[in-house]
DRENGUSE-334646 format. One record per residue (C-alpha): residue number from 1; residue in three letters; x negated, y negated, z. Coordinates in steps of 0.2 Angstrom, whole numbers, m for minus. Example, Ala and Ser with C-alpha at 12.3 -4.5 7.8 and 13.67 -1.06 7.14 Angstrom:
BEGIN
   num   residuo      px      py      pz
     1       Ala     m62      22      39
     2       Ser     m68       5      36
END
This chain:
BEGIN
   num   residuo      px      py      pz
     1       Unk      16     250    m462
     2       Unk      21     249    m444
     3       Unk      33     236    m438
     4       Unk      25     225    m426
     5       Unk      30     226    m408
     6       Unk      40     212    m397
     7       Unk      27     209    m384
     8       Unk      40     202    m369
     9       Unk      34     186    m360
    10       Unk      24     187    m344
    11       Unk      37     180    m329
    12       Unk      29     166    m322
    13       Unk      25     167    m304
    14       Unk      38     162    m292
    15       Unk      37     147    m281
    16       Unk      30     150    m266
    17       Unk      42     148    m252
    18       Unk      28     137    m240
    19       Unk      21     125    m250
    20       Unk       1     123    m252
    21       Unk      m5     113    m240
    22       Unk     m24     116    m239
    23       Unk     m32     114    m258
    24       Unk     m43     131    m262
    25       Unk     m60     128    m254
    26       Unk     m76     138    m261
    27       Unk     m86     123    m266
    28       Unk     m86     109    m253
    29       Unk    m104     109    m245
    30       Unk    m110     100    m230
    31       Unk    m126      89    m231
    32       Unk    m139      87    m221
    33       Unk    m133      69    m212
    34       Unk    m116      77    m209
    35       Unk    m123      93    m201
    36       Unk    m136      81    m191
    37       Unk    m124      67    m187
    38       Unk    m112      80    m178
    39       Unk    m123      87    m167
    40       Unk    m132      71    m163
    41       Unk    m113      67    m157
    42       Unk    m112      82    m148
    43       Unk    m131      80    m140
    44       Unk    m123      63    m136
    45       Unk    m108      68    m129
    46       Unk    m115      81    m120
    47       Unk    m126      68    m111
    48       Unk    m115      54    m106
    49       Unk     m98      61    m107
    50       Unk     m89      70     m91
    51       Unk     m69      71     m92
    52       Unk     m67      66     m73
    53       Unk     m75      49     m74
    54       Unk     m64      35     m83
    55       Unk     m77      23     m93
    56       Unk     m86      20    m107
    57       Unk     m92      35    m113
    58       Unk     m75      38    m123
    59       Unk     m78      25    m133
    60       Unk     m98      26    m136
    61       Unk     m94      45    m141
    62       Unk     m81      38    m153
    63       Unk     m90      28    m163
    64       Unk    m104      39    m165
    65       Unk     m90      52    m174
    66       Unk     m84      37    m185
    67       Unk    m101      35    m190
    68       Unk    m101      52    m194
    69       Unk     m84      55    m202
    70       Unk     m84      36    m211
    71       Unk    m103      33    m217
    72       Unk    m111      48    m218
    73       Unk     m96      56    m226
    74       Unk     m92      52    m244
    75       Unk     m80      45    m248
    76       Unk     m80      31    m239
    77       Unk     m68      25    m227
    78       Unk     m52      14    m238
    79       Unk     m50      m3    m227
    80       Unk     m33       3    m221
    81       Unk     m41      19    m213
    82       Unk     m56       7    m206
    83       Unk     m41      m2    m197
    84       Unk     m35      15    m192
    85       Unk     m51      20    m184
    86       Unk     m51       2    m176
    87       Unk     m36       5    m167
    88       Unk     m42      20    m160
    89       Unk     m59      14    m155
    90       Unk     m46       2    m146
    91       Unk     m36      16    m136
    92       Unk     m53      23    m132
    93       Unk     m59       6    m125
    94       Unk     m45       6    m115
    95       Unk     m57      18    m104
    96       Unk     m68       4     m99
    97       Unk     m57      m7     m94
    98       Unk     m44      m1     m85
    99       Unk     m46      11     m69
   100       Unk     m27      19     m72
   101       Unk     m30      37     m76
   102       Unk     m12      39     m82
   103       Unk     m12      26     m94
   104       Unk     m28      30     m99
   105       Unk     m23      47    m106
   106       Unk      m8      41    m113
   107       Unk     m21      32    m124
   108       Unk     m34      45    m128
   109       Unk     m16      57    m134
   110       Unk     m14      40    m144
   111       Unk     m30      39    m153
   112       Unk     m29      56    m155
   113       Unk     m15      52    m166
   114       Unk     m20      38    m176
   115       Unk     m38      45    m177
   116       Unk     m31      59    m188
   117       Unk     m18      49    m199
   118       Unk     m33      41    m202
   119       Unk     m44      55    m207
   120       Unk     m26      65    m214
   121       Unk     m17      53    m220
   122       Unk       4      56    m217
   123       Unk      17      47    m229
   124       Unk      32      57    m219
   125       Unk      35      58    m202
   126       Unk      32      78    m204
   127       Unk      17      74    m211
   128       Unk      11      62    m199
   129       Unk      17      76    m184
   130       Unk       7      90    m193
   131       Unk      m8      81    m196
   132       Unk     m10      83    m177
   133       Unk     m12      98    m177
   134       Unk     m22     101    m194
   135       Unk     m38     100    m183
   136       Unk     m34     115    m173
   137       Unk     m28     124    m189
   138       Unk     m45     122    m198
   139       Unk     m61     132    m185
   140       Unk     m61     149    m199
   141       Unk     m62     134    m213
   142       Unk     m75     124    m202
   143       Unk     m87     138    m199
   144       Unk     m86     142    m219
   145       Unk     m89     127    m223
   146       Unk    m104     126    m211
   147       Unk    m113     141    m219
   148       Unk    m113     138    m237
   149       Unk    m129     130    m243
   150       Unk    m133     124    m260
   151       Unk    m143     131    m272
   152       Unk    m153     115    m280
   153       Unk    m166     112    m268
   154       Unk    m167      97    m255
   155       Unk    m148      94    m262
   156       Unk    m141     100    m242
   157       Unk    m148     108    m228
   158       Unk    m155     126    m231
   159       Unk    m154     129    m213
   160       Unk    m138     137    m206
   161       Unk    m127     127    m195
   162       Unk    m127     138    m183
   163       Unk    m144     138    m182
   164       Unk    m144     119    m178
   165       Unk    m133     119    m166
   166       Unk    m140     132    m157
   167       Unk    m156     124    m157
   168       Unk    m149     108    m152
   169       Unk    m141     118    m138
   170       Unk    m154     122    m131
   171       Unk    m165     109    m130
   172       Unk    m152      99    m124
   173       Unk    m151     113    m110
   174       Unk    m168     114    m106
   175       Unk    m170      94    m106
   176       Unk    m156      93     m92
   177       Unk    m163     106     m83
   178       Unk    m180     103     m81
   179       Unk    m175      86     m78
   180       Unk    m163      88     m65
   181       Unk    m176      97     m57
   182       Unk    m192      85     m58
   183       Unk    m179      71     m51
   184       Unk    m175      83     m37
   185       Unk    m193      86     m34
   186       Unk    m202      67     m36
   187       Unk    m192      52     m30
   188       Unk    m202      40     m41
   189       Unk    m199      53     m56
   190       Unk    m180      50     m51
   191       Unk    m183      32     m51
   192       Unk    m192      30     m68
   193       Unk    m174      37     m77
   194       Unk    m161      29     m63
   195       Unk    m148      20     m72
   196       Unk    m157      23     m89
   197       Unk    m154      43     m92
   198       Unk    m140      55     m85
   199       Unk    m143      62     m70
   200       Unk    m134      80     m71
   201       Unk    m136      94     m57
   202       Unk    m137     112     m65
   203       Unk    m121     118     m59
   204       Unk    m115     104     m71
   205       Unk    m127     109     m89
   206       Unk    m113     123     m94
   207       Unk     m99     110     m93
   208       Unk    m108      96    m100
   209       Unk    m115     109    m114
   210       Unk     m98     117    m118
   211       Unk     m92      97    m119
   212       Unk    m103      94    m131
   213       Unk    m102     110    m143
   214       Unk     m86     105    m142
   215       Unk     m88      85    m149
   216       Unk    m102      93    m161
   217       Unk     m90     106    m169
   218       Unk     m75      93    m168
   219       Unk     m86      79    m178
   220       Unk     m89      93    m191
   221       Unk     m71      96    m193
   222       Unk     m66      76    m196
   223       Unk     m80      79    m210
   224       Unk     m70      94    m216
   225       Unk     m54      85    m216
   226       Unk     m64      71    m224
   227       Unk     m69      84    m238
   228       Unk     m55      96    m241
   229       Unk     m39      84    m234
   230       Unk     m23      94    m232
   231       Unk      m8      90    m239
   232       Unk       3      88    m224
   233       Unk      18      78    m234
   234       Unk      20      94    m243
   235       Unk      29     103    m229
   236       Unk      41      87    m229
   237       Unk      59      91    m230
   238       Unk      64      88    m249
   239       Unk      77      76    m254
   240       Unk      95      80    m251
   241       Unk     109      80    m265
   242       Unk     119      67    m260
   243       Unk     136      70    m253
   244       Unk     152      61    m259
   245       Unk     157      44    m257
   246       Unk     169      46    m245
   247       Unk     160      61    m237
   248       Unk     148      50    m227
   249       Unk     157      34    m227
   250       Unk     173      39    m215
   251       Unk     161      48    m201
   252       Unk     150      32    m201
   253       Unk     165      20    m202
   254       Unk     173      30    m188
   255       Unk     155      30    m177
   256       Unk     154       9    m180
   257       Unk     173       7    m172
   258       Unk     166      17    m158
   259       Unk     151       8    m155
   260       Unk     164      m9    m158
   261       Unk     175      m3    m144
   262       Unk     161       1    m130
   263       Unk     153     m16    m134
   264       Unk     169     m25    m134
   265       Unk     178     m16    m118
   266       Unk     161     m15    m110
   267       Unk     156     m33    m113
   268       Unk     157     m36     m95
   269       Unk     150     m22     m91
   270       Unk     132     m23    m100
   271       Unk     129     m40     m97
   272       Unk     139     m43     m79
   273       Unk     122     m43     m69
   274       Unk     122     m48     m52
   275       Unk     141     m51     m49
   276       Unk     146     m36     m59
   277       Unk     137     m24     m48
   278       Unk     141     m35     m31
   279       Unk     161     m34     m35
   280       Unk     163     m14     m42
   281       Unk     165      m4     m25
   282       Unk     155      10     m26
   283       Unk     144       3     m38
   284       Unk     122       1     m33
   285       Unk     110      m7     m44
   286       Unk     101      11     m45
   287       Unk     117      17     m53
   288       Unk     119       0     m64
   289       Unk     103       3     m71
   290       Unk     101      22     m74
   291       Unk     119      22     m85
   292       Unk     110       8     m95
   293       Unk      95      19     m97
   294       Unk     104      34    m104
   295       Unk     116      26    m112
   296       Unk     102      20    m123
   297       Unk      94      39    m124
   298       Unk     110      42    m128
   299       Unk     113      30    m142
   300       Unk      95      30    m149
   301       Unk      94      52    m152
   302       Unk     113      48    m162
   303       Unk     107      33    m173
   304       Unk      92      42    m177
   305       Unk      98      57    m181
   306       Unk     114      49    m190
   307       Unk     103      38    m201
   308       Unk      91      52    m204
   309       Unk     104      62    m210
   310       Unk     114      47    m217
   311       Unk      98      39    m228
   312       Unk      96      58    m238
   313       Unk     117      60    m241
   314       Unk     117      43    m251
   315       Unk     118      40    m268
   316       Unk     103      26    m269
   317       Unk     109      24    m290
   318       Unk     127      21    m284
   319       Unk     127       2    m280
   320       Unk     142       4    m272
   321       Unk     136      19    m260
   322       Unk     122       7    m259
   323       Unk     131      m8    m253
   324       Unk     143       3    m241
   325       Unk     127      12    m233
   326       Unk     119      m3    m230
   327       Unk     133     m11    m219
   328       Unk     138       4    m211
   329       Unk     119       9    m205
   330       Unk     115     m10    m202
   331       Unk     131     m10    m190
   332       Unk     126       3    m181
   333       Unk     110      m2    m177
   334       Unk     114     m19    m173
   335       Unk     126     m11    m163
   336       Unk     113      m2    m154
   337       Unk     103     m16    m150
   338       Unk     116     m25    m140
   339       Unk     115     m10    m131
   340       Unk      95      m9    m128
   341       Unk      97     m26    m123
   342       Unk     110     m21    m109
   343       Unk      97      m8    m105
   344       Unk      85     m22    m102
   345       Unk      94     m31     m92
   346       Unk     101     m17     m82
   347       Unk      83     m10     m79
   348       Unk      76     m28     m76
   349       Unk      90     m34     m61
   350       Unk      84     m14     m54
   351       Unk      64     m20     m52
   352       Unk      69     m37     m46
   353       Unk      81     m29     m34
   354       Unk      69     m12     m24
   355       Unk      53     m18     m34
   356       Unk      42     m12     m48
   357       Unk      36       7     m51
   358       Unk      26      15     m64
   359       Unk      39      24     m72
   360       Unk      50       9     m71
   361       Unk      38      m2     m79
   362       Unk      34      12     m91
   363       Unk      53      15     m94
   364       Unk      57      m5     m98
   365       Unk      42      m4    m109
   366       Unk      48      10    m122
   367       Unk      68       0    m121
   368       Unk      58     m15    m129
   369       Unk      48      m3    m141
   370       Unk      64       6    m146
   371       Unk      71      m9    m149
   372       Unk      59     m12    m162
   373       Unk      61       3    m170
   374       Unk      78      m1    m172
   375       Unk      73     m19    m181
   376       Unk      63      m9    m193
   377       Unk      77       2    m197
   378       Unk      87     m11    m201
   379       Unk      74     m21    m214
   380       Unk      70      m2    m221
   381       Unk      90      m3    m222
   382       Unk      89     m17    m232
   383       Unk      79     m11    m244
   384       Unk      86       9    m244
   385       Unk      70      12    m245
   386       Unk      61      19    m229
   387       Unk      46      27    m237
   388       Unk      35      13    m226
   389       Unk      44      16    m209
   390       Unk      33      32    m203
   391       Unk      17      20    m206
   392       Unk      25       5    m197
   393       Unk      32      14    m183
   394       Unk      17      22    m178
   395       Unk       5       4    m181
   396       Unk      19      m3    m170
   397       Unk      19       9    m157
   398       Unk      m1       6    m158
   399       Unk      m1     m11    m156
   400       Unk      13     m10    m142
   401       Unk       3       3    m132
   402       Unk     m13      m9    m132
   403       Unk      m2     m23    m127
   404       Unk       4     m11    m112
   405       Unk     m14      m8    m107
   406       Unk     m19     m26    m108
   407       Unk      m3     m30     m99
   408       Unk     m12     m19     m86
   409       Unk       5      m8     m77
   410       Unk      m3      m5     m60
   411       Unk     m10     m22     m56
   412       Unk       9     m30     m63
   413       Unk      17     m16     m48
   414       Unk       4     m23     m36
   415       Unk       8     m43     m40
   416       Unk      24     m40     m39
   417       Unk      28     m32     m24
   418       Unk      15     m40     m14
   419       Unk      25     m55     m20
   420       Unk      41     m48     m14
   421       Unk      33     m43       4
   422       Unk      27     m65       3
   423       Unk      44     m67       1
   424       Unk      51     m56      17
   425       Unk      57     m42       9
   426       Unk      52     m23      10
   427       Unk      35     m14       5
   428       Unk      33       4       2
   429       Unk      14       3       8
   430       Unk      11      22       4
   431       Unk      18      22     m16
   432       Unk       6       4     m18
   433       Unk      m8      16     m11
   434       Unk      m6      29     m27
   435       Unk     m10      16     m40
   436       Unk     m26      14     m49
   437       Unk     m40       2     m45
   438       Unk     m33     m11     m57
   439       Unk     m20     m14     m41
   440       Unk     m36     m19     m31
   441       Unk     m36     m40     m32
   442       Unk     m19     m38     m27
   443       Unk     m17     m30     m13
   444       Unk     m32     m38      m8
   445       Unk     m19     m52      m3
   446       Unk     m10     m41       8
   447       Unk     m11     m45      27
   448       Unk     m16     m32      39
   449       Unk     m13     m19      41
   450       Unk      m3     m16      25
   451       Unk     m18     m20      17
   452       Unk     m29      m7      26
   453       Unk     m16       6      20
   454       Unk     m12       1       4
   455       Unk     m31       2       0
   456       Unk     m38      17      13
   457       Unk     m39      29      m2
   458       Unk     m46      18     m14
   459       Unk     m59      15      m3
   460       Unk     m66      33       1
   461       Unk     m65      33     m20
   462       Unk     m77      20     m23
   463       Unk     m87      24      m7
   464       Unk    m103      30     m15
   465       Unk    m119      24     m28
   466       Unk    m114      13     m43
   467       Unk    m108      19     m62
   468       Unk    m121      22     m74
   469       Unk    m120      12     m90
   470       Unk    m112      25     m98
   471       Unk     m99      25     m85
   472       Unk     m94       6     m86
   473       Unk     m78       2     m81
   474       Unk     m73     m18     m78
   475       Unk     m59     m13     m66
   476       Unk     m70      m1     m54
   477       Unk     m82     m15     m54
   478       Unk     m72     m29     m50
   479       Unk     m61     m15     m35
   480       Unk     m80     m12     m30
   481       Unk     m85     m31     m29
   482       Unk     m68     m35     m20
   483       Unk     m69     m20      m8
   484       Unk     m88     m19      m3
   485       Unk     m94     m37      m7
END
């Protein structure tokens, strides 16, 4: 009789260094209203949406994709990504009603964002920066997901995807085409569609078809996400050992008597105003206010990256780390906001002083959102528990960017410097003649001739046949109405 023989254990598999993020997909199909829906939004898209005109096509196109993506798509939408899609349906509006192209984009980069921490999801600020980017990570897994069909009949489409968008293609082609052509041809044709139906020449149908591909194959993406959501958190950096008491403790003690020391010696400094610039020789108000803007660059890049590495060095079961963390953070952010409200200051006395710019406006704007931010760090602070803050900063830097874009930038410049010419001092005619149409009812006010310069290139803008309904925008209306009558 043979002894038996030791079989050894298998060794398991070793970790993988990059964590999975996309879950193994060989099952997900796509259904018959998700392969219509996107190219529907695509035919749509491909009708009314051009990139140079600023309206509201953006936001028609929009909600047919979260239609798409948050009906036709099980799951259904959770309420909280319902408000996420609002918020950017709001950043999309923004389109038609405001004529700044600037801000505008700022906007559409915004509800780009939220859009896919809605469809993604994002716990971790890596998680919520990488799910930007997911969509143009997933085409190979798009077109996969397009060509499987299921077996049980009438359960999906048994057509191939690309099929339907070719056909869909080409009608759409053929429907511009012939049409642009029988509008040319017959001015009572022309008529019967004006201001109902898109009017595109055919130099312009391999644009307008390649946009909507684009919006067709991007809506079926959402849907992917929708399906097969990565895990973006995964590739979040993993929680720190923490350090020693007195490891951490003396570096962020030392910083807060730094930070004690500016605010104390500089106290005049930072809130000295008028009469500290009108008594320091060699001291202008351009200088007064740039030091206050780096300084909080400078002070906001250190307290982020010292809480950031601060928050993963602490011992949170430690009540007494716990208690030492949070008055050394919580100093140096109150710190910190003494010093964004300098910056304020500083950058407020420069407007008053040579006027209101874009990038000055734009500039005083994110010192008041920072400022913010560093509220919320010091209630996450409270708490040692920042798991929330990712979320919050991006919903506040949401809202805050809405509130911009009903503040309406370019017509504040315009008001303001108009007021400052009422008033006797300088106007810079030819920088009032860059803004937007939004500065239109105010420099409407404007005696002549500024007013023929401030609005010459305005005019030769708007010269021309009204939007289409597809192309509303409030403000080039109003410019149009104020301008032309």
């Amino acid at each position: 009789m043979t002894a038996p023989v030791a079989v050894a254990p298998k060794p398991s598999a070793p970790a993988p260094l990059v964590p999975r993020v996309w879950r193994r997909d060989r099952t997900s199909i796509p259904t018959r209203p998700m392969l219509i829906g996107s190219a529907v939004v695509g035919v749509l898209a491909a009708l009314i949406l051009d990139v140079d005109t600023i309206g509201v096509a953006y936001a028609i196109v929009f909600v047919g994709v979260t239609v798409v993506v948050g009906i036709l798509t099980p799951p259904r939408l959770t309420p909280i990504q319902w408000g996420a899609c609002a918020g950017a349906l709001a950043l999309f509006g923004v389109a038609a009603v405001r004529g700044a192209g600037w801000l505008v984009f700022v906007c559409l980069v915004a509800a780009w964002v939220v859009f896919t921490w809605a469809l993604i999801g994002g716990r971790t600020w890596t998680g919520i920066a990488l799910g930007t980017i997911m969509p143009w990570r997933a085409p190979l897994r798009v077109m996969r997901f397009a060509r499987r069909r299921n077996a049980r009949p009438g359960a999906a489409l048994r057509v191939p995807a690309v099929r339907v968008v070719a056909v869909g293609a080409v009608s759409v082609a053929m429907l511009l085409i012939f049409g642009s052509l029988f509008a040319s041809a017959d001015p009572e044709f022309a008529k019967f569609f004006d201001g109902a139906a898109p009017s595109i020449r055919v130099d312009e149908t391999i644009a307008h078809l390649l946009i909507g591909v684009l919006v067709a194959f991007g809506t079926l993406t959402a849907v992917y996400l929708r399906r097969r959501t990565p895990d973006v958190d995964a590739l979040a950096p993993m929680p720190a050992s923490p350090l020693p008491l007195w490891e951490w403790v003396v570096p962020l003690a030392m910083l807060n008597v730094l930070f004690l020391g500016f605010v104390a010696v500089q106290l005049k400094t930072l809130f000295g105003g008028d009469n500290h610039v009108q008594v320091t020789d060699g001291l202008t108000y351009a200088d007064y206010a740039r030091q206050g803007f780096w300084q909080l660059m400078m002070v906001t890049v250190l307290t982020l990256l010292v809480i950031a590495v601060a928050v993963r060095r602490v011992d949170r079961d430690d009540r007494r780390s716990r208690a030492l963390a949070r008055g050394l953070l919580g100093a140096l952010c109150t710190f910190s906001l003494v010093i964004v409200a300098s910056a304020v200051h500083r950058m407020w006395l420069y407007e008053n002083q040579y006027g209101f710019t874009r990038l000055r406006v734009s500039v005083f704007a994110v010192e008041l959102l920072l400022g913010l931010v560093f509220v919320l760090l010091i209630i996450a602070g409270v708490r040692m528990s920042g798991a929330w803050l990712p979320t919050a900063v991006l919903a506040m830097a949401t809202v805050g960017l809405l509130g911009f874009a009903f503040f309406n930038p370019d017509a504040y410049i315009a008001e303001k410097n108009v007021e400052r010419f009422e008033q006797g001092k300088s106007i810079d005619v030819n920088y009032l003649s860059t803004l937007s149409v939004d500065a239109v009812p105010a420099l409407d006010r404007l005696p002549e001739p500024q007013r023929s310069d401030s609005l010459w290139y305005l005019k030769q803008e708007l010269r021309g046949s009204e939007d289409s309904w597809w192309e509303f925008n409030s403000a080039r209306k109003q410019a149009r109405e104020i301008l032309f009558g």
